[in-house]
N, C-alpha and C positions, 0 to 999 in steps of 0.2 A: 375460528370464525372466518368466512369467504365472503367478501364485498361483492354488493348488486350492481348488477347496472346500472346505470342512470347516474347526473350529475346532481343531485340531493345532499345538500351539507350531513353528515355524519354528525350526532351532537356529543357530548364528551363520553358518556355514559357508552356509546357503543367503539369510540376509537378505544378506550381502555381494553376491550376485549380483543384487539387487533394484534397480529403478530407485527416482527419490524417490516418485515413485505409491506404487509394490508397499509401499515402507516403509511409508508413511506408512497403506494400506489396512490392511496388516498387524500396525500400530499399533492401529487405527479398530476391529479386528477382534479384538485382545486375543488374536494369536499370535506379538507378540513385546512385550517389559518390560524388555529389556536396556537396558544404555549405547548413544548411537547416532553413538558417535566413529568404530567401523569400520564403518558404515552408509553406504550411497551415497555411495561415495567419487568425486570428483570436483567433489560439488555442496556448495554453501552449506550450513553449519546457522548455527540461531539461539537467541539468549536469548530469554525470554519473559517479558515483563512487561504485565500488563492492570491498568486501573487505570479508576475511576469517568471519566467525561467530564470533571467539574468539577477533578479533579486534573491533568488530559489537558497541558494546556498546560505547567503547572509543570512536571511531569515532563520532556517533553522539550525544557525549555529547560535542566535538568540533563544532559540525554543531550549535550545542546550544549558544554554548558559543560565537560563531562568526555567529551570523545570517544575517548580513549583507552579509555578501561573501556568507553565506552556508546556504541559507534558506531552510529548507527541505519539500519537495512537500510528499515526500513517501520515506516506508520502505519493501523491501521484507524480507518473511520467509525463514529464511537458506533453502539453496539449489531450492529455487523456481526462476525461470528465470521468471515468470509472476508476472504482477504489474494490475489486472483488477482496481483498483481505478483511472488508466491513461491512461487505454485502453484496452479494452474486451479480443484483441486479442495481446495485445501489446508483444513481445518475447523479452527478453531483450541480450537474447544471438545475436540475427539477424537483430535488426532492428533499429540500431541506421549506420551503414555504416562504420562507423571509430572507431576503439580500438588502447588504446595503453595498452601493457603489462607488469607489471614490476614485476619484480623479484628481490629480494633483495635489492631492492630501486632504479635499476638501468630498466632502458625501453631497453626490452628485441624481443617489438615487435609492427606494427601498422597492424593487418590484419582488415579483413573487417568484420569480425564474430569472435565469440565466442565461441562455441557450440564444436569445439573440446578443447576449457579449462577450460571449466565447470564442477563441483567440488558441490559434495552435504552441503559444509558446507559454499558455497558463500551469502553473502548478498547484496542487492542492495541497494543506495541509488541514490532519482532524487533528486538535489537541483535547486533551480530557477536559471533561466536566464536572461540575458537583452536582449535576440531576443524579448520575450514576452513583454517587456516596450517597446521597439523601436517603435513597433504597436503604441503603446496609442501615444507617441511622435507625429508621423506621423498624426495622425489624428486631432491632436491641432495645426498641421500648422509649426512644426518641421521638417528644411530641414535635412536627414541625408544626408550627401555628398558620404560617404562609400558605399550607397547603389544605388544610383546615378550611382557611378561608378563601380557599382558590386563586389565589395567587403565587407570586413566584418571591425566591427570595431578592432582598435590590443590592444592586452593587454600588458603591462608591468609589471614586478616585481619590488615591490618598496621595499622604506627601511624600513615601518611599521610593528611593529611587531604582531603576531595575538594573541591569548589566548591560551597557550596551554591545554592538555586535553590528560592524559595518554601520547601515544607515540607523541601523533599529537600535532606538533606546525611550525614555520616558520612564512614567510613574506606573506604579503599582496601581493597578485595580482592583480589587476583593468584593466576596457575596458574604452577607452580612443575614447573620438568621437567627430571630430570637429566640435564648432559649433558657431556661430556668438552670440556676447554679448546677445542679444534678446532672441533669442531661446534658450543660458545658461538658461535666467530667466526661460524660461515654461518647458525645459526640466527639471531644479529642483524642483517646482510645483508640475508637471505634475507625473513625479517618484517618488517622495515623497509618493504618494498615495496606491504604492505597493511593499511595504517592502517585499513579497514576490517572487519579483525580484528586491532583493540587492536595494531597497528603493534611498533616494536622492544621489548625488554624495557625494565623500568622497572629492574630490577635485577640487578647478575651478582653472587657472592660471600655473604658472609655473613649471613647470615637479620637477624641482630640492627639492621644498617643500616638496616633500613625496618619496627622494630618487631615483627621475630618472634621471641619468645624460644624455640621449639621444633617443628622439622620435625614430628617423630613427631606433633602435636596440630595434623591437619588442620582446616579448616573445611569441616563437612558430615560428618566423619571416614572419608573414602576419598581414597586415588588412592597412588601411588608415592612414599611420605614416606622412606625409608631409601637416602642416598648411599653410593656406591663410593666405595673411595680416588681412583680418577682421574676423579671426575665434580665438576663445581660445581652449585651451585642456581641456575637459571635463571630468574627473575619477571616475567611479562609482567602487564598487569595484564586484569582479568578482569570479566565481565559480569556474576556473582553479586552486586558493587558494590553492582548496583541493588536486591537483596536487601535488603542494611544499610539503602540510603534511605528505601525502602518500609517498612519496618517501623521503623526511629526516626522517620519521618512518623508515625507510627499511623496511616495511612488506615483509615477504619473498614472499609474491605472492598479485597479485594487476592489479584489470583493471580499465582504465577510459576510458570515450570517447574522438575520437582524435581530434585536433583544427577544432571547427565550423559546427562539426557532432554532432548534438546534441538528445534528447530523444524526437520526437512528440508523443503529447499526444492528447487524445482525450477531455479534457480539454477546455472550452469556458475561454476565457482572459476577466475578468471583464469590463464592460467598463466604468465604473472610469467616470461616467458622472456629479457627484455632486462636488460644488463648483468647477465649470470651473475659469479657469486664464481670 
């Protein structure tokens, strides 16, 4: 499908037909602002974390140390806003939709772009997601319910603590996805298979286990926080992570992307077809 001209919101129904280009134009072009979990399905997305040069190294000897939460897809060359290993044309300053900006540890901003606070000595990192697992889920026969109801799934901040690494350290974050004893088993299977997006769940059953005293009090305050009788709480753990680190670092200056705006890449999503459950 080939985007028109004009600046006309695109409604959900037509970005799902969009390659990661069209997304990502589409993005660049500010006619779409949505979530972009059911966005080019098939391919990679990513977390987003940019960070000064001199912090560059720390960071992703954290991403190292915590692969589960922070598996890292790619790294750019200080001051390069391009990632061609995730997309030809991919701009990292314009085409993710949602920034948050921090400044001294504290979130100082969420615009839509970046490109007026870009800095030659920025680094980028894309770390995996679980938009990119959800797919494979889905196609084993995994109801997600979140997506059902057009939502995303929500994370929480737990009370696990992660590895620290120079400045970077803090708690574990995880996404949390209801889902009925059954589809626990194949969603854990089924995840398992791609450590590259934060691999099997870190937790099945009661929230209180890993430090959550309360579903309803998401972090970020969206996504599918209210369980069925026959559903459990599902925790994988989650790329936000890098959020807590970056900001208990206080680096004096710091972008990530904003909840559920994530990096489309041009990236095909394995399809995980050997030893099926």
């Amino acid at each position: 499908m080939t985007l028109t001209t004009g600046i006309e919101p695109l409604t959900a129904a037509q970005m799902a037909g969009l390659s990661p280009r069209d997304v990502r134009r589409a993005i660049r072009d500010g006619r779409w602002r949505g979530f972009t979990n059911l966005v080019a399905p098939g391919f990679v997305q990513g977390n987003l974390v940019i960070v000064p040069a001199a912090f560059a190294d720390d960071f992703e000897d954290y991403c190292h140390a915590n692969a589960q939460a922070l598996p890292l897809l790619a790294r750019s060359q200080p001051g390069d806003p391009f990632l061609p290993a995730l997309g030809d044309d991919l701009d990292i300053r314009t085409d993710v939709g949602g920034y948050m900006v921090f400044r001294d540890g504290e979130l100082a901003a969420t615009p839509d772009a970046v490109a007026d606070e870009w800095r030659d000595d920025l680094v980028s990192f894309v770390l995996g997601c679980s938009f990119s697992f959800e797919q494979m889920l889905v196609r084993h026969g995994v109801r997600l319910r979140h997506l059902d109801e057009g939502s995303v799934s929500a994370m929480y901040l737990t009370g696990l603590d992660t590895v620290p690494a120079g400045p970077f350290g803090g708690k574990l974050v995880v996404s949390m996805r209801a889902l009925t004893p059954p589809d626990a088993i194949t969603a854990a299977i089924v995840s398992d298979r791609f450590p590259q997006f934060h691999g099997r769940p870190v937790w099945i059953g009661e929230p209180a286990g890993i430090g959550i005293a309360d579903l309803a009090q998401s972090y970020g305050g969206h996504g599918l926080t209210a369980l069925r009788p026959d559903e459990l709480p599902v925790f994988w753990a989650c790329g936000a992570t890098a959020q807590i680190a970056v900001r208990e670092a206080g680096l004096p200056f710091c972008i990530t992307h904003y909840k559920a705006h994530m990096v489309v890449t041009d990236v095909p999503i394995p399809t995980g077809t050997h030893h099926e459950p």
